[in-house]
C-alpha positions in Angstrom: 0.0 0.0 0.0 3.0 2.4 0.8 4.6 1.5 -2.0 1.8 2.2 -4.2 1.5 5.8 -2.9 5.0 6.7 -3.2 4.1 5.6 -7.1 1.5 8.0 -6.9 3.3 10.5 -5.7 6.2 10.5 -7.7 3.7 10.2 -10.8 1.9 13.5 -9.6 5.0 15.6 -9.6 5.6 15.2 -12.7 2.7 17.0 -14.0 4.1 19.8 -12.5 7.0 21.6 -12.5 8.6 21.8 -9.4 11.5 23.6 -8.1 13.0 20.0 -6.5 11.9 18.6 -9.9 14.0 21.2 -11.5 16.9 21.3 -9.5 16.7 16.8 -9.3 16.5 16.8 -12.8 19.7 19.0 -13.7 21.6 18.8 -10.6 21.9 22.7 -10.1 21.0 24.5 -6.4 19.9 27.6 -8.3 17.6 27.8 -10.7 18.5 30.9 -12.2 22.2 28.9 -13.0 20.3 26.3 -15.2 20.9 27.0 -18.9 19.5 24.1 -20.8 16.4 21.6 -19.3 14.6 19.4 -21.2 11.4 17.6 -19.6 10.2 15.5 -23.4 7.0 13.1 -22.6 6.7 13.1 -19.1 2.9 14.3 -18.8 3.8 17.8 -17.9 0.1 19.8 -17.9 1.6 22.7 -15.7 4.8 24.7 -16.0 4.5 26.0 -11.9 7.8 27.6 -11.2 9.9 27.2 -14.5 9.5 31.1 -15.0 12.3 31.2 -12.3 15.0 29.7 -14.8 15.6 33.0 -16.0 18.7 31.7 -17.2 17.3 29.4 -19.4 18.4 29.2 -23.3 17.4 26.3 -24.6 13.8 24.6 -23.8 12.2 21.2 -24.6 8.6 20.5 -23.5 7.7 18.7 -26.1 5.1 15.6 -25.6 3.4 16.8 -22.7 0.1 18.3 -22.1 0.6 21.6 -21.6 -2.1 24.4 -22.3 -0.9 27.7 -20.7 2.7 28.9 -21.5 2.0 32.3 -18.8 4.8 31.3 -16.9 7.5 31.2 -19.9 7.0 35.0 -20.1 9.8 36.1 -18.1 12.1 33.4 -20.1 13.7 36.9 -21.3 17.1 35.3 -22.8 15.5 32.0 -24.1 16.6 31.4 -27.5 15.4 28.1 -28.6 11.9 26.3 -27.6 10.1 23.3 -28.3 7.0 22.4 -27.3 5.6 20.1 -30.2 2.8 17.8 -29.3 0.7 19.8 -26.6 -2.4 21.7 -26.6 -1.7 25.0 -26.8 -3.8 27.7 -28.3 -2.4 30.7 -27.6 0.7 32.3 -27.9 1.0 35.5 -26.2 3.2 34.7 -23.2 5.9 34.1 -26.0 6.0 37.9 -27.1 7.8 38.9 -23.8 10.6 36.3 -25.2 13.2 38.9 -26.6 16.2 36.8 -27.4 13.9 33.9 -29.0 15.4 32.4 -31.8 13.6 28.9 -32.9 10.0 28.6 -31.6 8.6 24.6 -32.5 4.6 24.5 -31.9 4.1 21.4 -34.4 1.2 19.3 -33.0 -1.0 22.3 -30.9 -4.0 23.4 -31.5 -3.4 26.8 -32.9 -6.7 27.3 -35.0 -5.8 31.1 -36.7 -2.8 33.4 -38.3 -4.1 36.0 -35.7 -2.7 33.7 -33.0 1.0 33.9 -34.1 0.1 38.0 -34.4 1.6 38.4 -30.9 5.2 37.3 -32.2 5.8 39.7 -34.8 7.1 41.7 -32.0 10.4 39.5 -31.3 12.6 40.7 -34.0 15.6 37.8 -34.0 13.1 35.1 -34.5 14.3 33.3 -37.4 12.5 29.1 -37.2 9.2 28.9 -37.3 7.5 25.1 -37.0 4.2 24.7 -37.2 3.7 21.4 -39.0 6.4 18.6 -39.1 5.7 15.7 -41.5 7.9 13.5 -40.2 5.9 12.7 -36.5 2.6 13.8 -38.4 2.6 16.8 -36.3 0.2 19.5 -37.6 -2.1 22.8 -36.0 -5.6 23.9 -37.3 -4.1 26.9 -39.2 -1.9 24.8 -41.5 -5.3 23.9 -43.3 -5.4 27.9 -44.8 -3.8 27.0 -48.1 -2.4 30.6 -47.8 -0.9 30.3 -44.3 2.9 29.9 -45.5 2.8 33.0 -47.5 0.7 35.0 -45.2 3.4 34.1 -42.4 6.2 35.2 -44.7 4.7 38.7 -44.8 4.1 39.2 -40.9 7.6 38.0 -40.1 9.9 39.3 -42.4 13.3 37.8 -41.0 12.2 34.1 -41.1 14.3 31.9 -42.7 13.3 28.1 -42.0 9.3 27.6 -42.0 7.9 24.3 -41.0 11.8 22.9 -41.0 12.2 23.7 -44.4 14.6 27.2 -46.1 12.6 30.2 -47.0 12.5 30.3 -51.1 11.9 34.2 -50.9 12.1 36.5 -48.6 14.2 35.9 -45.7 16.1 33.5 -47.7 20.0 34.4 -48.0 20.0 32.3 -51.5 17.3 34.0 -52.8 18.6 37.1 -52.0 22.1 36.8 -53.5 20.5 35.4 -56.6 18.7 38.7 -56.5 21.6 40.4 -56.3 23.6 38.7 -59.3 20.2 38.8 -61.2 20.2 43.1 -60.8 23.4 43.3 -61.7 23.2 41.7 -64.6 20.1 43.8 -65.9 22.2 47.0 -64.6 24.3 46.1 -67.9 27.1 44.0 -67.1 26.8 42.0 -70.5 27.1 44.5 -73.3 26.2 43.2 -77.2 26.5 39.6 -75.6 29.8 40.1 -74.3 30.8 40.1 -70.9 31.9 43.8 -70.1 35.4 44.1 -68.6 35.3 45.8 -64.8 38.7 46.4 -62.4 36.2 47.3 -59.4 34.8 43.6 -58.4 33.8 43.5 -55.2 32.4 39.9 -53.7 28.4 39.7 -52.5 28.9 38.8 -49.5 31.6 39.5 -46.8 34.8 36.3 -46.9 33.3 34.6 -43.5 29.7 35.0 -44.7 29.9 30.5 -45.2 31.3 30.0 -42.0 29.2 28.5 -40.0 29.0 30.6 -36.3 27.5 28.1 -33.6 27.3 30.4 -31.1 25.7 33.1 -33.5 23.3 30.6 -35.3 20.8 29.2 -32.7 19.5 26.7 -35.2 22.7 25.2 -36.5 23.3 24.7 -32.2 19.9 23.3 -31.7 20.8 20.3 -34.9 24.4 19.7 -33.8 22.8 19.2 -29.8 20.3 17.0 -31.4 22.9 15.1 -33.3 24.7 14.4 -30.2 22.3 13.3 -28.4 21.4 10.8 -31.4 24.5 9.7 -31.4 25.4 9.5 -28.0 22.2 7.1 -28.1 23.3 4.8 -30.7 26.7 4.6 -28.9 24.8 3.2 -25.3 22.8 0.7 -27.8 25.6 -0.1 -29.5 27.5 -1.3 -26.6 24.2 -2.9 -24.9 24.6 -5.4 -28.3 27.9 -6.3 -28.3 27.7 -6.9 -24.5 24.6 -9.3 -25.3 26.4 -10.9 -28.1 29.6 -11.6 -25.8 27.3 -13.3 -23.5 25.3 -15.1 -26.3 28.5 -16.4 -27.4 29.9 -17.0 -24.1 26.9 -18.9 -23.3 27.1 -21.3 -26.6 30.4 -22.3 -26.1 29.6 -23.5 -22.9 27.1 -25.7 -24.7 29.0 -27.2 -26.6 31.9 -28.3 -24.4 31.6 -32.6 -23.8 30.5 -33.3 -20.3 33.2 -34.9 -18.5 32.5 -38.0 -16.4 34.2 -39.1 -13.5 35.2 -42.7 -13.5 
């Protein structure tokens, strides 16, 4: 009977976040020192103190139930959030979210483009997820055969929609193709012939294709995931060959003649 009530109990805290739960969870006293949590599947229907982690920077609450993100509001510095496959509705705790970055809402129930209104206020947001194919993750608005392009317009900066590179605006290809496509019209070819000019300058700057992890929040958020992938397939990895050995181990035992005393 005891024993089913500490179950009970240690079920209900988890559909709530709790500072022990928090601090248990990433091993930090403070919560303003935690930097990174994520808290993927575990039933989570209310965020309780997480608005403390003022700290935080990277967020994953995906899988859960959550409905109300009010507490995320003072998340001032948060750059990357997931929460996929809940049930929220509305948005507007997120428009207090300065530094965000990469916003994931796949799987909600966000039902109208006058929803995501409230985040054309946060100027660095560049990731945008509202539907991912691969988990069959999708919201109400996605059915408005318009919604990409309508998106595209309110938040002029995007650059990845629904996990895919913005063709258009936003889109540093597009742009640059822009560029050499104006150019040429400005009458760099001359009768046919490529025009002679001493004064070439390069498009963009000579570390423009570097890749800047700590600048690009979504190129940090796919190499973390990567990781974490492979860190996985590493512990399974070694959970087969240590099955194998004993597999083995145990056949060759088999096979050994019995001895008999005479």
């Amino acid at each position: 009977m005891d024993s089913k009530r500490e179950k009970d109990q240690g079920d209900a805290e988890f559909e709530k976040i709790t500072a022990v739960l928090l601090k248990s969870r990433t091993g930090e006293f403070d919560l303003e020192s935690i930097l990174f949590l994520k808290f993927r599947g575990l039933g989570i229907h209310d965020l309780g103190c997480i608005g403390e982690c003022t700290s935080l920077e990277r967020l994953d609450l995906s899988g859960n139930n959550i409905t109300n993100l009010a507490p995320l509001a003072s998340l001032r510095i948060l750059v990357v959030l997931n929460v996929s496959a809940n049930r929220i509705s509305n948005l507007e705790p997120l428009s207090s979210c300065d530094s965000l970055q990469s916003l994931n809402v796949a799987g909600n129930v966000i039902s109208s483009i006058e929803t995501l209104q409230c985040l054309q206020s946060l100027r660095k947001l560049e990731s945008i997820r509202l539907k991912d194919n691969t988990y069959n993750y999708t919201n109400p608005v996605c059915r408005n055969s318009l919604y990409r392009t309508i998106l595209l317009e309110m938040f002029a900066n995007i650059k990845v929609l629904d996990g895919e590179r913005v063709v258009g605006r936003g889109s540093d290809l597009y742009q640059l193709c822009k560029d050499i496509d104006d150019t040429i019209k400005a009458g760099t070819y001359k009768n046919g012939q490529l025009s002679e000019h001493l004064d070439y300058k390069p498009w963009v700057e000579d570390n423009y294709w570097e890749i800047k992890r700590s600048n690009n929040a979504i190129v940090e958020e796919a190499y973390k995931q990567f990781n974490d992938v492979l860190h996985e397939c590493r512990l399974l990895n070694s959970r087969a060959t240590h099955m194998i050995s004993q597999t083995e181990r145990s056949m060759s035992l088999k096979k050994q003649p019995k001895q008999y005393t005479v």
